[in-house]
N, C-alpha and C positions, 0 to 999 in steps of 0.2 A: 151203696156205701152209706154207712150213717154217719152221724156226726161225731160218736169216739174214734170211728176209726179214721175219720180225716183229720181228728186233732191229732191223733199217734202219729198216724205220717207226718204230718210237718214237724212236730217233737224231734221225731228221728232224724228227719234229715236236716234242721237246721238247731243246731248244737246250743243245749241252754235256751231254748225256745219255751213258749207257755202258749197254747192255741186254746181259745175258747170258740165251740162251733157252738151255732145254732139254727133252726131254722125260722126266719122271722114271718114267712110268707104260711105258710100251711104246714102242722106239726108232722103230716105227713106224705109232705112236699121232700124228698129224700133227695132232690136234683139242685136246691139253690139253698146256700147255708149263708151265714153271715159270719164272719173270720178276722176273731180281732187276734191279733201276734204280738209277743211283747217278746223282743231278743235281743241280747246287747248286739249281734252283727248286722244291726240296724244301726249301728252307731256311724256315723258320716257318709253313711249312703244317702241320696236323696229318694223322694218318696216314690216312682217309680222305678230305681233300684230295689229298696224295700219291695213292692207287690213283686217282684222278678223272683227273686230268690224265693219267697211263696210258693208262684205261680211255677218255677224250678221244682221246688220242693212234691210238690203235687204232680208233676210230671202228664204222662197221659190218662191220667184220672179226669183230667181239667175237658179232655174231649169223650172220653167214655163215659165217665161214673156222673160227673159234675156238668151242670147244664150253667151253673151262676155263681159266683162268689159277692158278696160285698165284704169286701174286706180293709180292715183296720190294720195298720203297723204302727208299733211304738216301740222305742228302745227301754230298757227300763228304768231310765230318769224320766223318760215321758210317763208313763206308768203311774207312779206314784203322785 
């Protein structure tokens, strides 16, 4: 799984989302990306609600495809 295709998915499933992947550790390291989300249904959840709905989002990718995320949530006031 590269890293468009793991930004599409969370695109997809969580509505008005913006994912940017990357891989910070080895360009081609395809197993641990780094995942920052900007979504407004970030908006009054707190920050491990935020990674959940992610960590939702990605489903069983998170045990096959994906070995590590570090990942970011922002709502889009944080964003800016």
């Amino acid at each position: 799984m590269d890293e468009d295709a793991v930004a599409e998915l969370i695109e997809t499933e969580l509505p008005e989302a913006q994912a940017t992947v990357t891989t910070p550790r080895d360009p081609d390291d395809d197993k641990h990306y780094a995942v920052r989300v900007v979504s407004p249904a970030f908006e009054g959840e707190s920050l491990v609600d935020q990674h959940q709905l992610v960590h939702d989002a990605l489903g069983d990718h998170l045990t096959r495809d994906i070995h590590a995320i570090e990942l970011t949530t922002l709502t889009p006031e944080e964003a800016e």
